[in-house]
Structures are given as structure tokens and as C-alpha cells.
matplotlib code that plots the C-alpha trace (Angstrom):
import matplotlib.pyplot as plt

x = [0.0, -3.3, -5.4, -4.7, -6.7, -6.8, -8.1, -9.5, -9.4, -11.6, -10.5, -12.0, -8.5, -7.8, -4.4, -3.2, -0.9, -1.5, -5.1, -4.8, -2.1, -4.5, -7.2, -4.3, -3.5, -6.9, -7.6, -4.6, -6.2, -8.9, -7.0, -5.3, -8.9, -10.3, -7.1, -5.8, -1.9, -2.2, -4.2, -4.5, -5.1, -6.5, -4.3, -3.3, -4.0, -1.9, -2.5, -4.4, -3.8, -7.3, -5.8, -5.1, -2.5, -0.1, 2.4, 1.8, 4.3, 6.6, 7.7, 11.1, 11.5, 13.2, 10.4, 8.8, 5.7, 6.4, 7.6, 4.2, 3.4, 6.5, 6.3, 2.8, 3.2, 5.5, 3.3, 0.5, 2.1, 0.6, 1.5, 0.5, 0.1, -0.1, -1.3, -0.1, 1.8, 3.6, 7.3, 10.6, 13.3, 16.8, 15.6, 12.1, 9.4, 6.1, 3.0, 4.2, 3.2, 4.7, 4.8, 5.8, 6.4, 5.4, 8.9, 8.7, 10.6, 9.6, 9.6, 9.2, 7.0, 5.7, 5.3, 2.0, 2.5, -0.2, -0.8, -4.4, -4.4, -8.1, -10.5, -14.3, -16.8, -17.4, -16.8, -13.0, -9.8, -6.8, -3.6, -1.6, 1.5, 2.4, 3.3, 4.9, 6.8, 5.2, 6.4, 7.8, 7.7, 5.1, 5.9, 5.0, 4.8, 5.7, 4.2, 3.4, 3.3, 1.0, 2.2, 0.2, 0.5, 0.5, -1.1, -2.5, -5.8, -5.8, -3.5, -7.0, -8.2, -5.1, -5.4, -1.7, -0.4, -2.7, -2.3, 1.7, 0.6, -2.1, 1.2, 3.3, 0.0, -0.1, -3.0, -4.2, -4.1, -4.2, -5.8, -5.8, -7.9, -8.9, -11.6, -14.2, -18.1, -18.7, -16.0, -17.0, -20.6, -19.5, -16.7, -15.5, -17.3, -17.0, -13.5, -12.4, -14.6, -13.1, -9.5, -10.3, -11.9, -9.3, -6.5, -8.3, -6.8, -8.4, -8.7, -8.5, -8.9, -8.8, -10.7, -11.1, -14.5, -16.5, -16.8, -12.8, -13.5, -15.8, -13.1, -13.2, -15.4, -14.5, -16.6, -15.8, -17.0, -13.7, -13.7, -12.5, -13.3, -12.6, -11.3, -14.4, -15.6, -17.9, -17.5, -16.8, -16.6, -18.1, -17.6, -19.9, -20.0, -18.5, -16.0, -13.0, -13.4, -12.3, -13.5, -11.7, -11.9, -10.0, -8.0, -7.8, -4.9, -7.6, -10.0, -7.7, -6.3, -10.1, -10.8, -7.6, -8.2, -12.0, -10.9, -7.0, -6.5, -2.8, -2.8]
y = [-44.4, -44.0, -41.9, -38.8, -37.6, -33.4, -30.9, -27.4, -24.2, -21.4, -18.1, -14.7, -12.7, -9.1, -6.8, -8.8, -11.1, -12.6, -12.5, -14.4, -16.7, -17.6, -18.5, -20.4, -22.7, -23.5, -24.7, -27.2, -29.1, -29.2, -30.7, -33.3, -34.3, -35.0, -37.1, -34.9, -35.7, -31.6, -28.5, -26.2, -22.3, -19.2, -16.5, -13.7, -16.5, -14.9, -10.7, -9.5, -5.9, -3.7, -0.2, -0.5, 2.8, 1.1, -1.5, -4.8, -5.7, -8.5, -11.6, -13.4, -17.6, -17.4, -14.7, -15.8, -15.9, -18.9, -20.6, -21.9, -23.5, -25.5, -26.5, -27.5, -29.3, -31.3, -32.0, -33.2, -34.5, -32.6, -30.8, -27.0, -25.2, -21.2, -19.9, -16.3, -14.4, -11.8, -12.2, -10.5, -12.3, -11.4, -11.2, -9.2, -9.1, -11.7, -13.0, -16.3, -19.9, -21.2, -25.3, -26.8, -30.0, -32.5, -32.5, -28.6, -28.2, -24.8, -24.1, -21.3, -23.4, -20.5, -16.7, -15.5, -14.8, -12.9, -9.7, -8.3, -4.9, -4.0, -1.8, -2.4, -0.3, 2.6, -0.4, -1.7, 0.0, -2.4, -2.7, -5.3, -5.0, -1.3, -4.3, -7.3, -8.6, -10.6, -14.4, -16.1, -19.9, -22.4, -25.1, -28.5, -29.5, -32.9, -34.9, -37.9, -39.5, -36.9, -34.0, -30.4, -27.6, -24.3, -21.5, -17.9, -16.8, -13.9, -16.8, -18.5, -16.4, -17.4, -20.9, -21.1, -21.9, -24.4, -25.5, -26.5, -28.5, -30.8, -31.4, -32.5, -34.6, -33.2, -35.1, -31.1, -28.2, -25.5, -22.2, -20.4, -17.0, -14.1, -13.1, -10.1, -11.1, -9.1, -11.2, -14.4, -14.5, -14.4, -16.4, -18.3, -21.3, -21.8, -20.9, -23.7, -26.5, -25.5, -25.7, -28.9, -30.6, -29.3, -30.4, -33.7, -32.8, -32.3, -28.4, -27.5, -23.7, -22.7, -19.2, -16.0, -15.1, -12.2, -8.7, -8.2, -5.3, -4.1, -2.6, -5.4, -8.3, -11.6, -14.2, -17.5, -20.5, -22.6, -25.2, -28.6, -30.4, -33.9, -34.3, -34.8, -31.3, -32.5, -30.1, -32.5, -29.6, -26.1, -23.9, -21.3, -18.6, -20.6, -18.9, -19.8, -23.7, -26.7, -30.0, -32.6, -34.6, -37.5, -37.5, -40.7, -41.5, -43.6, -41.4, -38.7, -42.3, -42.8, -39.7, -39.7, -42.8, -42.4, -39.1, -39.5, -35.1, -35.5, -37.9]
z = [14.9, 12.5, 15.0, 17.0, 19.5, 19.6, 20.9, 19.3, 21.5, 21.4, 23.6, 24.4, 24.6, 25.6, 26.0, 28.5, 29.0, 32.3, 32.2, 28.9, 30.2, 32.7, 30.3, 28.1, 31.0, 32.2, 28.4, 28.9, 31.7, 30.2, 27.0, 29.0, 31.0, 27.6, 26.7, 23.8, 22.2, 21.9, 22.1, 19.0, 20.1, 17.7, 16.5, 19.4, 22.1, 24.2, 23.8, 21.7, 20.5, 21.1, 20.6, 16.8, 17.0, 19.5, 18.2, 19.6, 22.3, 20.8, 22.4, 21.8, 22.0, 25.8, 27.0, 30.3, 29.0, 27.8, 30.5, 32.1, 29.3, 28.6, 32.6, 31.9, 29.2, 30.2, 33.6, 31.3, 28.6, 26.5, 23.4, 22.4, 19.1, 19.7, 16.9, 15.9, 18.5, 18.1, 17.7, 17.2, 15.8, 14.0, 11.2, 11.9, 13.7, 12.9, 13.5, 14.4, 15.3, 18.2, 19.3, 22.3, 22.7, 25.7, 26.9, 26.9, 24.2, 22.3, 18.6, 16.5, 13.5, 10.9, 10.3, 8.5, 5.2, 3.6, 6.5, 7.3, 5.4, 4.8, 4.5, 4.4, 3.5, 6.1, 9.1, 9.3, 8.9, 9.1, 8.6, 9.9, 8.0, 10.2, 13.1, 11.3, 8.8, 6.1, 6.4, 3.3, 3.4, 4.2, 7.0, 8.0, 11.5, 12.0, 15.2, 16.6, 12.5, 11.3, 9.3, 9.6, 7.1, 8.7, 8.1, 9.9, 9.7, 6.3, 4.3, 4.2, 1.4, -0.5, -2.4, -3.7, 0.3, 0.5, -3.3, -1.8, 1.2, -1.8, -3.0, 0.2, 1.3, 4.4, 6.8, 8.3, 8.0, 10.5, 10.7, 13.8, 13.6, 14.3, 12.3, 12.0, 12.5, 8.6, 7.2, 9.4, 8.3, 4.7, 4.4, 6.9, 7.0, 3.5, 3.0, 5.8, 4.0, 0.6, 2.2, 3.5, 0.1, -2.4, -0.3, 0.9, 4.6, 7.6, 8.6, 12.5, 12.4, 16.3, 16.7, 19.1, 20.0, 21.6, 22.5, 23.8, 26.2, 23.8, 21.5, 18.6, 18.4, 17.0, 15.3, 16.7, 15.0, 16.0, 13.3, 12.5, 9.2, 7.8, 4.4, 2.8, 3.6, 6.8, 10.0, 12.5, 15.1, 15.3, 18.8, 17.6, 20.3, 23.6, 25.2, 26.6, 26.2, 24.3, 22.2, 21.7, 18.5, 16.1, 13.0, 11.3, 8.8, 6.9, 6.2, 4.3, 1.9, 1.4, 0.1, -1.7, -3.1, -4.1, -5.6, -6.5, -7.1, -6.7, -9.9]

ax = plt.figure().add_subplot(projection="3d")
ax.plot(x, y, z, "-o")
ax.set_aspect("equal")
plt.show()
């Protein structure tokens, strides 16, 4: 298989996990309608933690949270990429990717490594690291023929993971988020096109957006960007929706090949 059909999702999540659930599903039908292989959600697609004093609650691989999704899945035939939830394992607790397979199959894919502990300038206060453990290897997701270097939103700043994936030829990368609108306006955009040229991979960077109850505001902008640097798609500030779109084994030797980097 040369071409994939996708799909990006883009989600307005709060500190809940059924009302989020609910949103999560909904996305997946409207995935398969479009006639997407899979559906790639932001970071804290399913709770997203508003009260910054309060631990997140953590999820384990047999929670029944997950169970909708894997039925659902397998109903559509239809694969799903959750992109930072928050999980406790033996050996810690992480903000982790999660895949599931059409056959329901789930999969505990990558842990972010580099954790959100900022502090801007009379605005932000953050510190991610008081609720997870920092992950310590990158990871390829292998799928349908196409290979997909993960990464979690903060690792973007961070060109040494995406320096390793160059190196494996990986055809995308992914980038699920959850970014600040200060942050966003500055740097996102050009951080995901910079991602995409110096590793000559596509880049599908799945986003929350909105106001979340008020309590924190996200700044959408769900991206996906061909190898050449071009944003193919750009969800701006739609909530709660999804786009589908292509990636094309030829395009990533093209640019390879018209600009051989790995040489």
C-alpha cells in the first residue's frame, strides 16, 4: 500500500471522562464516514485535567474506559491513535499514547519524554512533571506499511527526538497537543513545518481547542503537513470535528530524493 487515507481530530475536552468519551466516539463515525484506515486524537483526548493542584486520575491498559473504543473500532474497522492519556503502569505513571487496532486490539505505543514544566512571564505556571514520569525512548508505530514516529506535544520543542526518527525514515510523525494560545501564536505553526522539512516526513499533530470550562484555553490549529513543509490541513478553531486527508509513500521518496539529507 502507497497511500493511506487518515483522519486528524480536533476536540474541546474537559474533566470528564464520559462527557469526553462521548465526544471521542462521535469523532470515530465520523472517521469511518469519511473512509479513514484511522483517526489520530490530541493529547488529554480523553480527561483533561483543569484543576492544576489535583493529580490527574490515571488509567491502566484493561480500564473500561477503553472498552468503547476497542468495540467501536472493531465495528468500523477503524483504527485509533489516543494521543496522551494519562497512565499508570509498573513501572510509573505517564503521559502516554495509546493505539488500538481495527480488531480492537489495544496498545500502549509511547510515554512523553520531555514534561511541560514552565513558567511564563506573570501568565502560566506549569509543571507537569508533579503528575508523570518522564518517558525515555522514542517509538515507531508500525501500520498498514507505513511507519509513524511518535511523539507528545512539549517533545516538539526538542530536535534530537525528531533528529532519531530522520534516521529510521519514518513516512510521519505525530504530535498530538495540547498547547497554550501564547505559546501557539508563536510557535506552533512553525515548529510543526520545521519538524516536517528536517525530517522529510509528514507531520499529523492532532490538537485541543477552546475555552475548557473556562479554566484553561487551548489553541487549536490541528495540523497536518506534507514533507515538503506545505500544511495540507489546518482546523483552526473548529471544535469537536475531524478532516480527513492522504499520505502518499511517493511524495516523502521525492523529497528525499530531490533533497537526499540522510546521505
Amino acid at each position: 500500500m502507497d497511500k493511506l487515507k487518515l483522519a486528524i481530530g480536533q476536540m474541546e475536552c474537559i474533566d470528564s471522562f464520559a462527557d469526553n468519551l462521548e465526544i471521542l466516539l462521535d469523532l470515530m463515525h465520523q472517521a469511518s464516514k469519511l473512509d479513514a484506515k484511522a483517526l489520530f486524537l490530541p493529547e488529554n483526548c480523553l480527561y483533561m485535567r483543569l484543576d492544576k493542584k489535583q493529580l490527574p486520575p490515571y488509567l491502566s491498559t484493561s480500564s473500561e474506559e477503553f472498552e468503547q473504543i476497542k468495540a467501536l473500532s472493531m465495528k468500523l474497522d477503524l483504527a485509533v491513535h489516543l494521543g496522551g492519556v494519562g497512565l499508570k503502569t509498573d513501572a510509573g505513571k505517564y503521559n502516554a499514547s495509546i493505539f488500538v487496532s481495527p480488531k480492537g486490539e489495544l496498545s500502549h505505543t509511547y510515554d512523553k519524554q520531555k514534561l511541560f514544566d514552565i513558567e511564563l512571564e506573570g501568565k502560566h505556571s506549569y509543571r507537569e512533571s508533579d503528575a508523570y514520569d518522564h518517558g525515555s525512548k522514542n517509538s515507531v508505530l508500525e501500520y498498514l506499511g507505513f511507519s509513524f514516529g511518535q511523539s507528545i506535544c512539549f517533545d516538539l520543542r526538542f530536535s534530537s527526538i525528531y533528529e532519531n526518527y530522520a534516521k529510521q525514515q519514518v513516512d510521519a510523525i505525530l504530535i498530538p497537543s495540547s498547547f497554550l494560545v501564547p505559546t501557539g501564536k508563536a510557535h506552533w505553526h512553525v515548529l510543526n513545518r520545521a519538524r516536517a522539512i528536517e525530517t522529510q516526513s509528514y507531520v499529523i499533530s492532532a490538537a485541543q481547542t477552546g475555552e475548557h470550562k473556562g479554566k484553561h484555553q487551548s489553541f487549536g490549529h490541528s495540523l497536518v503537513v506534507d514533507p515538503w513543509g506545505e500544511v495540507l490541513v489546518d482546523l483552526e478553531n473548529k471544535k469537536n470535528t475531524c478532516e480527513a486527508f492522504e499520505i502518499d509513500k511517493a511524495k516523502v521518496l521525492s523529497v528525499r530524493q530531490q533533497m537526499p539529507m540522510h546521505r
